[in-house]
TIMILUM-949144 format. One line per 8 residues: for each residue z, x negated, y negated of N, C-alpha, C. Coordinates in steps of 0.1 Angstrom, whole numbers. Example, Ala and Ser with C-alpha at 12.3 -4.5 7.8 and 13.67 -1.06 7.14 Angstrom:
2
78/-132/57/78/-123/45/78/-132/33  71/-128/22/71/-137/11/79/-129/0
//
This chain:
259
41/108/-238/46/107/-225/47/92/-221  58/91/-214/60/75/-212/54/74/-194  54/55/-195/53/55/-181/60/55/-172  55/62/-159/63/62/-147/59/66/-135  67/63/-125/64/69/-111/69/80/-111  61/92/-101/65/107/-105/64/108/-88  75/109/-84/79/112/-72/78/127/-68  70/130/-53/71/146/-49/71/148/-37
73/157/-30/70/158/-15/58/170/-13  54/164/-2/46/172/7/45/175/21  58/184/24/63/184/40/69/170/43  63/162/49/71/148/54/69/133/49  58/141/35/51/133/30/58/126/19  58/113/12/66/112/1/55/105/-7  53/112/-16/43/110/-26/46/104/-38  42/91/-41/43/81/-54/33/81/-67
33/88/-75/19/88/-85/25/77/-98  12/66/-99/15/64/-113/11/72/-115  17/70/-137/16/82/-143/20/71/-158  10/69/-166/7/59/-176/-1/66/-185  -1/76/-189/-12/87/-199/-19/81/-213  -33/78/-211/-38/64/-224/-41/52/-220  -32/50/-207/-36/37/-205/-39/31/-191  -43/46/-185/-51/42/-172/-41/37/-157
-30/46/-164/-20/46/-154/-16/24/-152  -18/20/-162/-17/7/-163/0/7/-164  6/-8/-155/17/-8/-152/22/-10/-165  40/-9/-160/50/-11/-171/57/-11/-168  69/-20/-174/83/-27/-169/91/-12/-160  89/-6/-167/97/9/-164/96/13/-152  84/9/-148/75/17/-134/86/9/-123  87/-2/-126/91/-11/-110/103/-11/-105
115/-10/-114/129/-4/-100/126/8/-97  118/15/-104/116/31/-99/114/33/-89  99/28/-83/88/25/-74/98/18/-65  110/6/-66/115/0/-56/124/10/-50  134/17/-56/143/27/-52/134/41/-45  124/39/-48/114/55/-45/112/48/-28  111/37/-26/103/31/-11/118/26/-4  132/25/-13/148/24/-3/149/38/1
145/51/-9/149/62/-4/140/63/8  130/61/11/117/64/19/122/60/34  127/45/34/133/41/43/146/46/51  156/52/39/169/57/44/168/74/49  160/78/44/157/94/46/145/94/60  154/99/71/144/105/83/138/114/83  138/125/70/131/133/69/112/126/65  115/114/57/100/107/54/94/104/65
84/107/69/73/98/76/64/91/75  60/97/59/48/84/55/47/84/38  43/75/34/42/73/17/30/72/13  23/82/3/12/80/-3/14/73/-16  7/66/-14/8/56/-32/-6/64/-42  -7/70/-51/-17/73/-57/-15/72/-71  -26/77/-84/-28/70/-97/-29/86/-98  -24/94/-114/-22/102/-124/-41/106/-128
-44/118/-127/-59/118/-138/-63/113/-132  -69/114/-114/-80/105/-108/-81/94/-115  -72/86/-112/-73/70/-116/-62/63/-112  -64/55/-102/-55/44/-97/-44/38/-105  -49/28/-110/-44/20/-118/-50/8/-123  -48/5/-139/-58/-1/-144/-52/-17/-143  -40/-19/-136/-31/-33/-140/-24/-36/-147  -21/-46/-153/-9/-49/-160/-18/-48/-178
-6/-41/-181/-9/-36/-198/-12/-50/-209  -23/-52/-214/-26/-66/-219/-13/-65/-235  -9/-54/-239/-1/-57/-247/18/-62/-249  19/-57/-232/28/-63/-228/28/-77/-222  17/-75/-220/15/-98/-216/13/-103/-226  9/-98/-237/10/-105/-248/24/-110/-254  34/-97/-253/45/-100/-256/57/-106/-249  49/-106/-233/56/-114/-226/54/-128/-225
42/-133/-232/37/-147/-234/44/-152/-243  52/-148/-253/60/-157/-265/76/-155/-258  78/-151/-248/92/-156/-243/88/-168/-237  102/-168/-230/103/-180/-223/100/-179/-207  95/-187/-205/92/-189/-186/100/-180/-178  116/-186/-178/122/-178/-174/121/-163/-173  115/-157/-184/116/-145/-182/102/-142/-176  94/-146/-177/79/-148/-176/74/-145/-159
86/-153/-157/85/-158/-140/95/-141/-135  105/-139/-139/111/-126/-139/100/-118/-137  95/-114/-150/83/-104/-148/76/-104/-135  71/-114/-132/62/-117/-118/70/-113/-110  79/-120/-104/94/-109/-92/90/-94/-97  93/-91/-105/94/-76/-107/83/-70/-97  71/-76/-98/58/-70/-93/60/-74/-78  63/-86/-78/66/-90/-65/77/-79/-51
85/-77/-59/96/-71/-55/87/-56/-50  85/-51/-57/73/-34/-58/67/-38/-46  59/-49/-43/49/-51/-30/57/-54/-19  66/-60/-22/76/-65/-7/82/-52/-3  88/-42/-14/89/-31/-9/84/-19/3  70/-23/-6/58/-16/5/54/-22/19  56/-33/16/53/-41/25/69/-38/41  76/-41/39/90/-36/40/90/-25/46
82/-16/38/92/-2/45/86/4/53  94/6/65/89/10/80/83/21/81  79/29/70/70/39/69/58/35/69  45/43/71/32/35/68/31/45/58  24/32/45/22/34/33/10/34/32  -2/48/26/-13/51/25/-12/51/9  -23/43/1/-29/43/-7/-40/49/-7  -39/57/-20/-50/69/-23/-58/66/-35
-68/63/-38/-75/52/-46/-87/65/-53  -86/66/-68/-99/74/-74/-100/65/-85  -112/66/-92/-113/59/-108/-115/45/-101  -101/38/-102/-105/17/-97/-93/13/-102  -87/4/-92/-78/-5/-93/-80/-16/-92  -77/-21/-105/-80/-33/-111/-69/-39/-114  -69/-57/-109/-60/-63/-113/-45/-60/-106  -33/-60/-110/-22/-55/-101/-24/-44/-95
-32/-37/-101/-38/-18/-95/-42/-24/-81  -52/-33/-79/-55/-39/-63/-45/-48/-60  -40/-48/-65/-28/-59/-52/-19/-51/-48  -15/-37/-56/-8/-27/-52/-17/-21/-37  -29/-16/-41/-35/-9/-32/-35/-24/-17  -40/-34/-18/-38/-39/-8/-28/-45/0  -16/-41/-7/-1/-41/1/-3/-29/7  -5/-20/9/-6/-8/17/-12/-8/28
-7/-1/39/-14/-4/49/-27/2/53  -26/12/46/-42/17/49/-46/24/36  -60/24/34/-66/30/26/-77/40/20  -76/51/15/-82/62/12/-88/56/3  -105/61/-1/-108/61/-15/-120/65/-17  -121/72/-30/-130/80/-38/-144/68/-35  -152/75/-34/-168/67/-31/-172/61/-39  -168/65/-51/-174/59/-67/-162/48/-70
-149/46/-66/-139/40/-68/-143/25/-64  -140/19/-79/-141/7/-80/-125/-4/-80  -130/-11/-72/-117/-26/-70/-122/-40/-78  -110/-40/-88/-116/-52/-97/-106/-62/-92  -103/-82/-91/-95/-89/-95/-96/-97/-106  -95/-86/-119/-97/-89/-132/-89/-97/-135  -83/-108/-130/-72/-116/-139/-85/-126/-148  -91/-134/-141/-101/-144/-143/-108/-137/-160
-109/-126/-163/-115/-124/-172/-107/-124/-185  -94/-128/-182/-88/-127/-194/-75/-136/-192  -88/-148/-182/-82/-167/-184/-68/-164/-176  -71/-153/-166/-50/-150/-157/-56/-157/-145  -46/-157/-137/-53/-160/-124/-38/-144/-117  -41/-144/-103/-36/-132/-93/-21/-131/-94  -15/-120/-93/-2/-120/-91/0/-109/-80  10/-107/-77/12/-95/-65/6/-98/-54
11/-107/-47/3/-113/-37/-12/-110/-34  -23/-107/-45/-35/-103/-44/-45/-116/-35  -42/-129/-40/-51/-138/-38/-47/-141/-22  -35/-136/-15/-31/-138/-2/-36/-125/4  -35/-113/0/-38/-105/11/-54/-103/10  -61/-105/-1/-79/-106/-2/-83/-120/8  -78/-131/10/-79/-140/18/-78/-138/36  -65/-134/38/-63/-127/52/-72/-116/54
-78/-110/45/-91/-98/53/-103/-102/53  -108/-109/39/-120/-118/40/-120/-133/42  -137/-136/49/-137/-151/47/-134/-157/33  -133/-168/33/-130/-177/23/-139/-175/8  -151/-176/14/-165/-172/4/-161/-161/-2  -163/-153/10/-161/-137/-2/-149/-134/-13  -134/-136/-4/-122/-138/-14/-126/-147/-27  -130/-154/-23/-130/-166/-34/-140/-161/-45
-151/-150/-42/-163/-142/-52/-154/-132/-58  -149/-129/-51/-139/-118/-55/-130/-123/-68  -124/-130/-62/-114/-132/-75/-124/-144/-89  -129/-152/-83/-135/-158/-98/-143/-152/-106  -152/-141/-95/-160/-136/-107/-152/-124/-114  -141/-117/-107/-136/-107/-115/-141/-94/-115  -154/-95/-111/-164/-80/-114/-157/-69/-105  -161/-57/-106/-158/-45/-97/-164/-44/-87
-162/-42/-73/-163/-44/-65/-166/-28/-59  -177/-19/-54/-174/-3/-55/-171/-4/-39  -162/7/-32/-155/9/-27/-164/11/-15  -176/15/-12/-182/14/1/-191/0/5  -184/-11/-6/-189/-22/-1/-176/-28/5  -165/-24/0/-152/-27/10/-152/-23/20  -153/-14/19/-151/-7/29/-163/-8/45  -175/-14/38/-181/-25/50/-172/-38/57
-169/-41/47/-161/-50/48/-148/-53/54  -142/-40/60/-130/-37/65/-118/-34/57  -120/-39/43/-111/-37/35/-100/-23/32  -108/-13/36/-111/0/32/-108/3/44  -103/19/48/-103/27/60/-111/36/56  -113/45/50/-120/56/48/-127/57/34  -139/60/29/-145/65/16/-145/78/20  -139/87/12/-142/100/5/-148/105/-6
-154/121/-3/-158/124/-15/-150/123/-28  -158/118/-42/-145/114/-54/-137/129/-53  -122/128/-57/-115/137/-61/-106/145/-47  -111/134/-36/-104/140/-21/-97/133/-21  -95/122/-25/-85/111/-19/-70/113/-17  -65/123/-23/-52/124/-21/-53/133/-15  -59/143/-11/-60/156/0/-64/147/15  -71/135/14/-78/133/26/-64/124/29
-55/120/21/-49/105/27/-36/118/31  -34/128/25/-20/135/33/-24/142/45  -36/147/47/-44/150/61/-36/138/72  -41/129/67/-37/117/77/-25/114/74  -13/117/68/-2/114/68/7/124/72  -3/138/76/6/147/85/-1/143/97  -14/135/99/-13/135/112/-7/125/118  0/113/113/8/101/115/24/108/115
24/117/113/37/126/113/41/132/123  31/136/134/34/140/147/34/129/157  34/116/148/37/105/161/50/101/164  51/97/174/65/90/178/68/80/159  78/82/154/84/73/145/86/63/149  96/63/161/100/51/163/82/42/171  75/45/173/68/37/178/60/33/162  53/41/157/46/40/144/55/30/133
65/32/132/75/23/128/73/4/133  72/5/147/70/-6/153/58/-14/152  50/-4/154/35/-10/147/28/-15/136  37/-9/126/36/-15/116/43/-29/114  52/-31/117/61/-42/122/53/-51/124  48/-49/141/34/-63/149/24/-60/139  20/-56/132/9/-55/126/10/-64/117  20/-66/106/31/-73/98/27/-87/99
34/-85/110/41/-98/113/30/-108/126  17/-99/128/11/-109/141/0/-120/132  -3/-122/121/-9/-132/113/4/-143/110  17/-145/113/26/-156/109/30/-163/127  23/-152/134/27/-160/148/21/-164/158  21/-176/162/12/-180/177/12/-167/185  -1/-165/194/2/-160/202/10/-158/215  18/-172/219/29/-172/223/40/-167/216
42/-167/205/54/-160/202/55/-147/198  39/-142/195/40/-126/197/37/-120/210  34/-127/222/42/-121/231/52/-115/237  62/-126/230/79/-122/231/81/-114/218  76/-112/210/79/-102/197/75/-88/202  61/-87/210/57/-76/214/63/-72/229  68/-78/232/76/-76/249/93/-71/244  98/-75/233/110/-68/229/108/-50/223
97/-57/217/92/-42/210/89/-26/222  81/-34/232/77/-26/244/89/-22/249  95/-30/253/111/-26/260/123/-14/252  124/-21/243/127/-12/231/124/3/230  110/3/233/104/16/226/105/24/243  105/16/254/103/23/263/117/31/270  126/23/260/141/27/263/144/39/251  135/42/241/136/50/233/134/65/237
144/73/233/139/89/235/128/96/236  117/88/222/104/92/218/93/91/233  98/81/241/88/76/248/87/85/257  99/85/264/101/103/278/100/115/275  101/117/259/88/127/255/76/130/254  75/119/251/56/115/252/52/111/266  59/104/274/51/101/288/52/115/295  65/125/296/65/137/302/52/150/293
52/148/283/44/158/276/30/154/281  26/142/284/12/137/290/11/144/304  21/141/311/19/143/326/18/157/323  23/167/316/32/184/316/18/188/307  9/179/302/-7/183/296/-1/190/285  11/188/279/11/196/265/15/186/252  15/193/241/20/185/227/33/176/226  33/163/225/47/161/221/57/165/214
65/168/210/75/173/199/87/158/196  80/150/189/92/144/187/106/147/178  116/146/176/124/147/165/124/137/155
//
């Protein structure tokens, strides 16, 4: 069996599994316009409401395949640097797409396997599930914006332990840490992250859509200027259909129904 992303649904859910069999659901060139076109459909289809990212055989993802860096190490830069976009491109996707993207984490992601899971906006994971930034151990340093988004959640110290020493990191120490949204029992993670992705399903889109947006985007801006970011957004959403659903269904004490 080769590698790939194995695309499924679950009601409104759009479900991403690696799927790498032998090799720990470890990436491959193959996996990344797949994974990019799987997060354009996600965005053009209003049937999606939310994207689970998860790993094949309880296990995340083990990172980038040491035998394909090997053989990507005797080309040329140019292509070298290609490779890197490739990975890049997969995270900007997630990052991008106005769905919120839940990562479902069992086994341990290690290396691109965490830079993947930390483009995501929130995170499920198995109790025993370990997070490595194994580049350091085999003389790499981070790719996939890892060493930016571990920086933005931890102080300096900690990011900076994190990536030099490389070690595994188990998932209820992240998850002290904020890194993490939830530890589950091992082998729930993907049951517990579509629980929360039907319940992100009965919210206004267009507002949940938005939030992820300021959420995005409020570490690149003064607080003066996400005032005026969040005062368009406000206006916007209040001029939205979703909202005189939801303010009337409050006052009327019943469920919203949005479309």
């Amino acid at each position: 069996m080769s590698a790939e992303i194995q695309a499924s649904r679950h009601e409104a859910t759009l479900i991403l599994t690696l799927s790498n069999p032998g090799a720990k659901n470890a990436l491959h060139p193959d996996m990344f316009a797949a994974a990019i076109e799987a997060f354009s459909t996600a965005e053009r289809d209003d049937s999606i409401k939310a994207v689970i990212l998860t790993g094949a055989d309880n296990f995340f993802c083990a990172g980038g395949n040491l035998n394909t860096l090997l053989e990507l190490r005797a080309k040329d830069r140019i292509h070298q640097s290609d490779a890197v976009d490739s990975l890049r491109g997969w995270i900007e996707a997630i990052r991008d797409c106005p769905k919120p993207v839940i990562a479902a984490v069992e086994g341990a992601a290690a290396g691109a396997g965490f830079s993947l899971a930390l483009a995501c906006d929130l995170i499920v994971a198995g109790s025993s599930s370990k997070f490595a930034m194994s580049y350091v151990k085999v003389g790499l340093t981070p790719d996939g914006g890892a060493s930016w988004f571990i920086s933005q959640m931890l102080p300096r110290q900690l990011a900076t332990e994190i990536m030099l020493e490389g070690k595994p990191v188990l998932a209820p120490r992240l998850h002290d840490l904020g890194v993490i949204n939830r530890i589950v029992t091992d082998g729930s993670a993907l049951d517990n992250a579509l629980q929360w992705a039907d319940d992100l399903a009965a919210l206004s889109g267009n507002a949940v859509e938005r939030i992820k947006s300021l959420s995005r985007e409020a570490r690149d801006h003064s607080l003066s200027e996400h005032f005026e970011v969040e005062k368009q957004h406000f206006v916007d959403s209040l001029n939205h259909r979703d909202s005189l659903e939801g303010i009337n269904a409050f006052l009327e004490k019943r469920t919203p129904h949005y479309k």
